[in-house]
Every structure is written in structure tokens, then in C-alpha cells.
C-alpha positions as CSV (number, residue, x, y, z in Angstrom):
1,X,123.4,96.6,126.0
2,X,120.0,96.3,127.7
3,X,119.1,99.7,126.3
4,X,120.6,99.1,122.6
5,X,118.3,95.9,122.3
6,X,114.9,97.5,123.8
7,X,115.5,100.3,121.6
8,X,116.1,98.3,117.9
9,X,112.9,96.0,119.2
10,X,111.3,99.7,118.9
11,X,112.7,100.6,115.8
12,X,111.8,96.8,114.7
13,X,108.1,97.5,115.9
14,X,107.8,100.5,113.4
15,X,109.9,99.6,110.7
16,X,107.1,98.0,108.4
17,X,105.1,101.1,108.6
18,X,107.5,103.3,108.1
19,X,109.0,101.7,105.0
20,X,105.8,100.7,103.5
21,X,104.8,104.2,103.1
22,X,107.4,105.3,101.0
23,X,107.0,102.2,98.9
24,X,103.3,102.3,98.2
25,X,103.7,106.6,97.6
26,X,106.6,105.8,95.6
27,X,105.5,103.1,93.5
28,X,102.4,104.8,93.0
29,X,104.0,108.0,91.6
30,X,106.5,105.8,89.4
31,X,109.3,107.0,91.2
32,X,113.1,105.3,89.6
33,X,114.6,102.7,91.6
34,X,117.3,105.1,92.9
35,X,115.1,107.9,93.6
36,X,112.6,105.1,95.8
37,X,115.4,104.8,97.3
38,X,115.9,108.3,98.7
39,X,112.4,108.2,99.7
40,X,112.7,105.5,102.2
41,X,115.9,106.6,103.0
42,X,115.2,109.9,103.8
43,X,111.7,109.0,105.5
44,X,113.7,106.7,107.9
45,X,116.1,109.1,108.8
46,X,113.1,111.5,109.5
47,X,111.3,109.2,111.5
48,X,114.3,109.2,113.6
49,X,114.1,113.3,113.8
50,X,110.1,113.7,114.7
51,X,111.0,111.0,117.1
52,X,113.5,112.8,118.8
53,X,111.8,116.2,118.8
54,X,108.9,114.7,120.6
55,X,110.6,112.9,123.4
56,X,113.3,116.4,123.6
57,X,110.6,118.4,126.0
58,X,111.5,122.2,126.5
59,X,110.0,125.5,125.7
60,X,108.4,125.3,122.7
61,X,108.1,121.7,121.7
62,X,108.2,118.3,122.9
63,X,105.5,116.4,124.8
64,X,108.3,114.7,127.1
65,X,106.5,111.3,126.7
66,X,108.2,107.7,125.3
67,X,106.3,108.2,122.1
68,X,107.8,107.2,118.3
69,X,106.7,108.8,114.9
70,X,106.3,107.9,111.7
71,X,104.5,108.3,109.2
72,X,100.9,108.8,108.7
73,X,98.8,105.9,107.1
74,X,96.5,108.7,107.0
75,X,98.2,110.6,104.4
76,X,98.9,107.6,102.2
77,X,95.5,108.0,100.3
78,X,95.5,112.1,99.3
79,X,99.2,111.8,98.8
80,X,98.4,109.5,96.0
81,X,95.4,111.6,95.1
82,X,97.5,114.6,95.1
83,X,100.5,113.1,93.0
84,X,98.2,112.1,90.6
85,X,96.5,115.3,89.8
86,X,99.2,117.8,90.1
87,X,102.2,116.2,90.5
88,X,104.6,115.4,93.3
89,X,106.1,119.1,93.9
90,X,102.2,119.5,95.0
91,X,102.8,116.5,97.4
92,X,105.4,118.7,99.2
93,X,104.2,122.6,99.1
94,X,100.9,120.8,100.4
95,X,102.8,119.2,103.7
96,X,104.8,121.8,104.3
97,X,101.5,124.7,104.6
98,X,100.0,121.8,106.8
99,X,103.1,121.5,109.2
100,X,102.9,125.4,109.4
101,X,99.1,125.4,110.0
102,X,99.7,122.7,112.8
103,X,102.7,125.2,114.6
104,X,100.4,128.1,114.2
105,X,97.0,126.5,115.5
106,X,98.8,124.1,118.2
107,X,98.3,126.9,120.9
108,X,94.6,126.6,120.1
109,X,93.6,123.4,119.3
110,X,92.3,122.3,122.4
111,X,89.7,124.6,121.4
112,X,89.1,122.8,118.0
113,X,88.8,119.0,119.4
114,X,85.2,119.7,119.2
115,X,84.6,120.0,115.8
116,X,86.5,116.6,115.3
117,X,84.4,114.0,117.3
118,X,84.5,110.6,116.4
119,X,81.5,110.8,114.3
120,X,84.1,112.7,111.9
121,X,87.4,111.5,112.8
122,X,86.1,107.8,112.4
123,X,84.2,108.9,109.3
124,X,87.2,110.7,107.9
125,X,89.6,107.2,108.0
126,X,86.8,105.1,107.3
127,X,86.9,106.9,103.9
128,X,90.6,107.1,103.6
129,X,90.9,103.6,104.2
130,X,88.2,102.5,101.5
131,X,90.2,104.4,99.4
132,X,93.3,102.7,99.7
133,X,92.0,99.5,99.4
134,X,92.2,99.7,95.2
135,X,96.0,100.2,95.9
136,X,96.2,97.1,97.6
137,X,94.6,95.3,94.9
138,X,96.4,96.3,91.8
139,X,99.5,95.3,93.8
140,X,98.0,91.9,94.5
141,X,97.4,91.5,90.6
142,X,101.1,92.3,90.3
143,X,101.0,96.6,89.7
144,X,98.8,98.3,87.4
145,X,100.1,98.1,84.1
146,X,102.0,94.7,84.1
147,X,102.6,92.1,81.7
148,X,101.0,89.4,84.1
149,X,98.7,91.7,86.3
150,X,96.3,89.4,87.5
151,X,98.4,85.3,87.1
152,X,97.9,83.0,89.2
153,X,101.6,83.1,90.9
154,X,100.9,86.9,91.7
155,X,98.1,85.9,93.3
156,X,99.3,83.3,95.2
157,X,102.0,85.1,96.3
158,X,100.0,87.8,98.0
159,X,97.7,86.2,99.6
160,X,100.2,83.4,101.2
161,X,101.9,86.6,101.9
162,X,98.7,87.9,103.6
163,X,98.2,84.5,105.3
164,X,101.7,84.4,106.7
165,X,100.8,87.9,108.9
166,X,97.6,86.8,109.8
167,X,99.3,83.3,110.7
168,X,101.3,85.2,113.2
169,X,99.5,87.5,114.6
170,X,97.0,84.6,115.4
171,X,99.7,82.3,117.2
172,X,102.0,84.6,118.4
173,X,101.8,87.2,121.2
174,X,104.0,90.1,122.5
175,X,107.0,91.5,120.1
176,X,106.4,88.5,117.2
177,X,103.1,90.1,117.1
178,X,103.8,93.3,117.1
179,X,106.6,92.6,113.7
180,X,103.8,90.1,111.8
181,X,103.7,92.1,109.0
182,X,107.5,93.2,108.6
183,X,108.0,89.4,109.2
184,X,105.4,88.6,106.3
185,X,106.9,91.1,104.0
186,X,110.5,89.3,104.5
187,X,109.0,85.4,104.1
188,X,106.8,86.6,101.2
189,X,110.2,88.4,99.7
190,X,112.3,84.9,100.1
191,X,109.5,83.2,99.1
192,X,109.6,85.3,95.9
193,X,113.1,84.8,95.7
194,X,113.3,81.3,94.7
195,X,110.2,82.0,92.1
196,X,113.4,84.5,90.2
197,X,110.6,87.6,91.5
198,X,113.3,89.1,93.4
199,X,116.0,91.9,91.6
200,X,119.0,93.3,93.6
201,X,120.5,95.4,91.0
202,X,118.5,98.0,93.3
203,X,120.7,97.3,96.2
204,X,124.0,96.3,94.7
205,X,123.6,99.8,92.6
206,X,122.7,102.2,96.2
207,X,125.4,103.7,98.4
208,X,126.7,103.4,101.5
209,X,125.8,106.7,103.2
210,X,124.1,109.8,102.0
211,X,123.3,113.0,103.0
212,X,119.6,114.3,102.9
213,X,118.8,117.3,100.7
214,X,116.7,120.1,100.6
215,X,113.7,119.8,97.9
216,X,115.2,116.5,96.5
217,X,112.4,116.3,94.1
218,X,112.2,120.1,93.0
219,X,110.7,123.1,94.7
220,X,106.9,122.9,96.1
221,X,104.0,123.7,94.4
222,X,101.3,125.0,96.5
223,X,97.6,123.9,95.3
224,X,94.7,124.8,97.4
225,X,92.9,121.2,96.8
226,X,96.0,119.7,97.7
227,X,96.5,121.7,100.9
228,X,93.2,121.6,102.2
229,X,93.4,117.8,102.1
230,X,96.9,117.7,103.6
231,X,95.2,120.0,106.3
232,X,92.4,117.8,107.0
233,X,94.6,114.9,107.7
234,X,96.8,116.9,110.1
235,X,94.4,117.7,111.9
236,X,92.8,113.8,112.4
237,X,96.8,112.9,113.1
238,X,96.2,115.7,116.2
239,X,93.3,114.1,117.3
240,X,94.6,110.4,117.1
241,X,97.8,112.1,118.8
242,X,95.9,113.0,122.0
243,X,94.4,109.9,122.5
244,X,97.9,108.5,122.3
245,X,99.5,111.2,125.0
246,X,97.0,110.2,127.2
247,X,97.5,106.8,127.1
248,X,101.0,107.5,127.3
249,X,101.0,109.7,130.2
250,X,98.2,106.9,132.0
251,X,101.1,104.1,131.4
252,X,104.0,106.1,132.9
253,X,102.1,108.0,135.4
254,X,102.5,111.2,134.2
255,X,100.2,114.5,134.4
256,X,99.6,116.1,131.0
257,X,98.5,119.7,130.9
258,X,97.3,121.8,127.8
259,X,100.9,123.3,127.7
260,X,102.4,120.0,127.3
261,X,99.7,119.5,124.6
262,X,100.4,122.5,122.8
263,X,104.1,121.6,123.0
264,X,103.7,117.7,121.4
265,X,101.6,119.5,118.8
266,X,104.2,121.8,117.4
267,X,106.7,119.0,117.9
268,X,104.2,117.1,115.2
269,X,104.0,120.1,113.1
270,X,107.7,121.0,113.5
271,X,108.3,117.1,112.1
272,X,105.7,117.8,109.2
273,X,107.8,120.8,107.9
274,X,110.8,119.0,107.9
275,X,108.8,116.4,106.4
276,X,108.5,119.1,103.5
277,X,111.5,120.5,103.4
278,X,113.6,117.2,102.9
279,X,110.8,115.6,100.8
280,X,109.4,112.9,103.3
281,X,106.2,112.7,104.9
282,X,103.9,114.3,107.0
283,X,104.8,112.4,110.9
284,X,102.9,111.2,113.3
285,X,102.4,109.3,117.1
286,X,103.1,105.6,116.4
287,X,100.5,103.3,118.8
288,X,102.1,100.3,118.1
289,X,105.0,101.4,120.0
290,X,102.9,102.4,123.3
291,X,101.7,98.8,122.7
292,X,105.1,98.0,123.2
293,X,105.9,100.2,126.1
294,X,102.9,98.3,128.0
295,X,104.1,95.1,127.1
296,X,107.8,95.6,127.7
297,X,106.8,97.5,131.0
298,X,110.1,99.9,130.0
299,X,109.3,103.4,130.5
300,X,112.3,105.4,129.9
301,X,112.3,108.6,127.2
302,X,116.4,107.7,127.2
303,X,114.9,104.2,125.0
304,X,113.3,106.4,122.7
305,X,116.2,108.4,122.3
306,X,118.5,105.2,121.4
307,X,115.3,104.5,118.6
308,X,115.4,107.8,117.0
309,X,119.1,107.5,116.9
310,X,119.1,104.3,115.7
311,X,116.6,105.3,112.4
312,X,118.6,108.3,111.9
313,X,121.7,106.0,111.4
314,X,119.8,103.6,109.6
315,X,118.2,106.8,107.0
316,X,121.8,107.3,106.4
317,X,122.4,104.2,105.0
318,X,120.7,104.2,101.6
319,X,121.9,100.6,100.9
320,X,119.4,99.4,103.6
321,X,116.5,101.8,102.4
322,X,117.2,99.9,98.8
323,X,116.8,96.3,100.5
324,X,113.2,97.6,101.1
325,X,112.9,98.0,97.1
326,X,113.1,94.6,95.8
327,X,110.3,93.5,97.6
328,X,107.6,92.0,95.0
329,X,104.2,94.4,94.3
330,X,102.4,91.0,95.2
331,X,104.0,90.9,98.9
332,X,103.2,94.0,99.0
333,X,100.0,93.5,98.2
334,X,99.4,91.1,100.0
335,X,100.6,93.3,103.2
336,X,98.6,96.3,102.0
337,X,95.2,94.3,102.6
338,X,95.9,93.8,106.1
339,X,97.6,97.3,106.8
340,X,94.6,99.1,104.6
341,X,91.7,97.2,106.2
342,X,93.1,98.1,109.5
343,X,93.0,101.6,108.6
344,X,89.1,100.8,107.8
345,X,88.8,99.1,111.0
346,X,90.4,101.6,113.2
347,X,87.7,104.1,111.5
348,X,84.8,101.8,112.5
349,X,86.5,101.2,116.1
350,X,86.1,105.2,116.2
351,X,82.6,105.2,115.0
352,X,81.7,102.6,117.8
353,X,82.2,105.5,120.8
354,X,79.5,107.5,118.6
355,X,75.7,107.3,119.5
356,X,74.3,105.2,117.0
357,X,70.6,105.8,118.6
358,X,71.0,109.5,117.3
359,X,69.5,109.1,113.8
360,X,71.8,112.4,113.2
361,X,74.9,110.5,113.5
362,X,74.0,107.7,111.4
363,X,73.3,110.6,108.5
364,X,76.7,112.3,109.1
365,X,78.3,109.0,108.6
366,X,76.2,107.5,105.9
367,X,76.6,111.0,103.8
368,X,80.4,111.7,104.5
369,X,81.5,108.5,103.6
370,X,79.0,108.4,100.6
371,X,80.2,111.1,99.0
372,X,83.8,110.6,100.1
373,X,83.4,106.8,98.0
374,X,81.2,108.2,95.2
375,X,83.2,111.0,94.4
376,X,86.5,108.4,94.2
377,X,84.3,106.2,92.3
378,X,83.6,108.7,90.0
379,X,85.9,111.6,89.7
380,X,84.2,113.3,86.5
381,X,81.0,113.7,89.4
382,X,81.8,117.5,89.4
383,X,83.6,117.9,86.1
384,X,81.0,120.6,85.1
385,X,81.2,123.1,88.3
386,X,83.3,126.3,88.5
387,X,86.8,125.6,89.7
388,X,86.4,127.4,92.5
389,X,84.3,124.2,94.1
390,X,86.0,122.1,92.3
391,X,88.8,122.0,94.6
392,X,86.5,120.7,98.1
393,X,84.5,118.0,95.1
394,X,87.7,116.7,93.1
395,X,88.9,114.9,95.8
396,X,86.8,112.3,97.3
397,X,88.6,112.6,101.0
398,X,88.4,116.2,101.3
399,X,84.7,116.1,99.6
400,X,83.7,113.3,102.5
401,X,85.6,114.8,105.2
402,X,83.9,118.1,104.7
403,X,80.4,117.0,104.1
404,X,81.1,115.5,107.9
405,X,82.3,118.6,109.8
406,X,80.0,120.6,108.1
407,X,76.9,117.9,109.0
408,X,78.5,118.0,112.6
409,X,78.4,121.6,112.8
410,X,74.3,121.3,111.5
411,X,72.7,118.5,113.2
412,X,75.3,118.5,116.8
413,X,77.0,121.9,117.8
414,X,74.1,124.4,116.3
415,X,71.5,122.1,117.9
416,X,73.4,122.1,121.3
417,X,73.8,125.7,121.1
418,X,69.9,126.4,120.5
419,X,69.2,123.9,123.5
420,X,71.4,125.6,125.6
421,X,70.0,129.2,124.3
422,X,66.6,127.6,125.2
423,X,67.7,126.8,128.4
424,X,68.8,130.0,129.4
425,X,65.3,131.3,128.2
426,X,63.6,129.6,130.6
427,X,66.3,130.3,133.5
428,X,65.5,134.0,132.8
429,X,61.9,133.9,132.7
């Protein structure tokens, strides 16, 4: 029983971010009721399955470690981005060439940390975050489109919703902390209850049990822009992932080698496939639940186990994936500020390891996140250029993240290479 409860306080610790995902990516693509539905559903149940491949350690995947995945806030942004522009069947064909580049390159990657310091990793969700941001406050206003986008009880409702997490976070500590936004989203739903906010036909309408399906929403597509992007935020996910083995492998005393690196990177990319496939999401390492594992001092993979059996059950259930739908676009909202501005703030916690003395990295960041903003400010920037460069401008995450690995590559690893060439001069002579 002991086991049971530590693993739902897991699931419990995730749940929030792995429903509000599908409901911001779903609501954004003006998915149906039923078929919003099948997207939490379904990205529940694969939560569950990228959880278990990860903790399952053999051969070929697995890092062995107490980790949980879900979703990648990452990928909420350029799944939006890439939905909007060519529809969701890109969405798909572009996570499932990403989960296949992350299998193929996971050998190797190791190799590839260097051209993804923090000066670009903390650059890259520092603009994926901004991003976001106008998400959050067209749900505040009510949801683009409306008939009172913008009233005062949409507004109020957000931001008590807002004030609710922050409410608890500030006077609570441990697990209470760790669910103050799932606990805001569920006070802010009741709240919006008694205002008549609140439909159930949603939930009275949904099934008992489901099976998933292949290509729910209709074959891939497969758009270079698209999959460039979703590549680009695999490839952060890996580098965020490391840090989270490590910390991981520090907390239970564990030795990680490359091999066991290589191994929790094809699990990832194994998980993104699937994610594909059955029309999720792109997965990733959860750090909220190793906050968890240091606070609850419980250390056993078998825990993690019970957690991704527990979501796979729960995926099955498409009457609790609906609950999830009736929850207001204000609360949401309201929610999204917090989650979104943490996204920001996670990329300026990265930035803070970078040398800020080195006028270099002050240009990578101020350009890359420049042009990532200005070219989602204004998408028509590029309207004029061939198509063939059309797909790294159109987008302004791809645009940003590749003005900062390229302005990496310029000012950091070709100057290090002609000072250690220089070196090597004088060594000779």
C-alpha cells in the first residue's frame, strides 16, 4: 500500500503538466471536444509508456534511473507554430523524423553537447518561452475569438486562478508544493463552476475505456520547417535530460557511463516515435519528480514502475482525460502565466552559468533571442525570400535557435580552435 501511495503522489506531481499540454495544443488547433479528449487521453497513457521504457534498463534502451516523462513544455510553442502553418498531420510526420534522429544520433551525442552550451540551450527556451506567453494571454481574455474576450469575470477568474498557485507555492512546502498548479487549476475550475463557466456534456458524453490508435488524426506530413524545429527541440530535451540523469544518478548513488547515456537517449527517442505514431507528443525527463525523489528520500525504480502503470491505466480511461476538458480558458490562463514564465525563467537560470564578461555571449544571446521575438512579431519579416530560406526564417524559434548555434560556432568553438592552433605554433617552434 506504501508503494501504491508513493507512486499516485508521482503521478499527482506530473499530472498538471502532462494534461496541460494537450489542452493548450489542442485548444490551440481547435480540436472537437471528443477528439481533445483523445489527446489527453492518449498523451497520459503515453506518459505512462516513455516512463516505463526509461526506468526498463537493458541492451538498447533504458537509463535504469527513477526518472518520469512527459511531455515537453518545450515543444508546446513550434507545435502551435507548426499546426498553424501546415496543419496538424505536420505536427506528427515532424515528431516522428525527430524521435528517429534522436535513436540514430543517441550513440553520438555526447559528442554534440558542445555545440549546445547554455549560451544556446538558455537562449533557445528563453525564446520559446516568450513565445508562449501570447497563448497565455488570449486564454486569460477568455480564448481568441470569444464573445466576451477580455470581461472583467474572465479576468478575474484567471488571475485569482494565478493567485491561488502562487498562494501555495508561497505557504506550502514539500508535495502541496509540488501540485500548486494542478491544485489551482481544480479551485479555479470549482470556482468557475458556481459562475455556470463550467460544461460537463464533455464528460458525461466520453467513454469508459479506449484503445489507442495508430495515426488518430490522419497520416503524417513531413515539412522540412516543421522538422527542423521539432529537431531543434529534441535536441535541448537531450541536453536538459543529462543534467537530470546526473542529478538522478548523484541522489541514488549511482555511476552513469556514456553507455547508460546512449541507452536513456534512445529510450527518449523510442518514446518520441511512439509519440508519433499514436498522435501524442514528443517525451521528455520530468524534474519535478526528482524534486520529489529528494524530498520523499524513496529511491526505488519498482515506484516508478507503479507511476507509469498507474498513467497507462488512467490514459485508458477517456472519461478522466475529458474531466480535464471543462476546465475554463481563464483558469487556464491563469495557469499558463505561471507555467510559461517558468519556462522563461528556467532559460534565464541557464543563461546565468554563461560568462556574461565575454562581450561574445552577450551578442549570441541578444541576437538569437532578437530574431527569434522579431521574426514571431512579425512573420511577413521574410515573406519576399526564396522558399528555400524561408523554411529556417518562417519560424521565429528555429530562426533564433539557429542564429545561436551558428553565433556559437563563430565567436566560441572557431575562436577556441585558432587559439589552440596558435598554441601548438608556438609548442613547435
Amino acid at each position: 500500500m506504501k508503494n501504491v501511495s508513493l507512486g499516485l503522489q508521482h503521478v499527482l506531481a506530473m499530472y498538471a503538466g502532462a494534461v496541460i499540454v494537450p489542452l493548450i495544443v489542442g485548444g490551440a488547433l481547435g480540436l472537437s471536444g471528443e477528439e481533445l479528449t483523445y489527446l489527453i487521453s492518449i498523451d497520459i497513457f503515453m506518459c505512462g509508456i516513455a516512463t516505463i521504457l526509461q526506468v526498463w534498463k537493458n541492451r538498447f534502451f533504458g537509463i535504469g534511473l527513477p526518472v518520469v516523462l512527459g511531455c515537453t513544455f518545450t515543444a508546446v510553442g513550434p507545435m502551435i507554430s507548426i499546426g498553424g502553418q501546415y496543419g496538424i498531420s505536420a505536427i506528427y510526420g515532424s515528431i516522428l523524423v525527430s524521435g528517429v534522429f534522436v535513436v540514430l544520433i543517441s550513440q553520438y551525442f555526447g559528442k554534440l553537447v558542445r555545440f549546445f552550451p547554455p549560451v544556446v540551450t538558455g537562449s533557445v527556451v528563453t525564446i520559446i518561452g516568450i513565445t508562449l506567453i501570447p497563448v497565455a494571454m488570449n486564454n486569460m481574455a477568455g480564448g481568441q475569438g470569444s464573445a466576451d474576450f477580455g470581461s472583467l469575470t474572465n479576468l478575474s477568474l484567471a488571475f485569482a486562478t494565478l493567485l491561488i498557485i502562487l498562494v501555495l507555492y508561497k505557504f506550502f512546502t514539500g508535495f502541496i508544493r509540488s501540485v500548486s498548479i494542478l491544485a489551482g487549476l481544480v479551485i479555479g475550475t470549482v470556482a468557475a463552476s458556481f459562475m455556470g463557466m463550467v460544461n460537463v456534456s464533455e464528460v458525461a458524453n466520453a467513454g469508459w475505456f479506449h484503445m489507442p490508435s495508430i495515426f488518430h488524426f490522419g497520416m503524417p506530413t513531413f515539412e522540412l520547417s516543421a522538422i527542423l524545429t521539432m529537431i531543434l527541440v529534441a535536441m535541448v530535451s537531450l541536453v536538459e535530460s543529462t543534467g537530470v540523469y546526473f542529478a538522478l544518478a548523484d541522489i541514488c548513488k549511482k555511476k552513469v557511463d556514456e553507455k547508460d547515456l546512449a541507452r536513456g537517449y534512445r529510450a527518449e527517442g523510442l518514446a518520441i516515435v511512439l509519440g508519433g505514431i499514436f498522435n501524442a507528443f514528443p517525451y521528455t525527463t520530468y524534474s519535478q519528480n526528482v524534486g520529489l525523489i529528494q524530498l520523499s528520500g524513496v529511491k526505488k525504480n519498482q515506484i516508478i514502475y507503479l507511476t507509469g502503470l498507474f498513467l497507462v491505466i488512467l490514459g485508458l480511461v477517456p472519461k478522466i482525460g475529458a474531466m480535464t476538458t471543462i476546465i475554463p480558458s481563464p483558469v487556464l490562463g491563469g495557469a499558463m502565466v505561471a507555467m510559461f514564465g517558468m519556462v522563461i525563467a528556467y532559460g534565464i537560470k541557464m543563461l546565468s552559468s554563461v560568462d556574461f564578461s565575454s562581450q561574445e555571449n552577450l551578442l549570441i544571446i541578444a541576437c538569437s533571442i532578437g530574431m527569434g521575438l522579431g521574426v514571431t512579431a512579425v512573420p511577413e519579416l521574410f515573406a519576399q525570400m526564396p522558399s528555400s530560406v524561408r523554411i529556417l526564417t518562417d519560424n521565429g524559434i528555429v530562426a533564433g535557435s539557429l542564429t545561436a548555434i551558428m553565433l556559437n560556432i563563430f565567436f566560441n568553438i572557431a575562436r577556441k580552435k585558432e587559439q589552440r592552433l596558435i598554441i601548438e605554433e608556438r609548442k613547435a617552434s
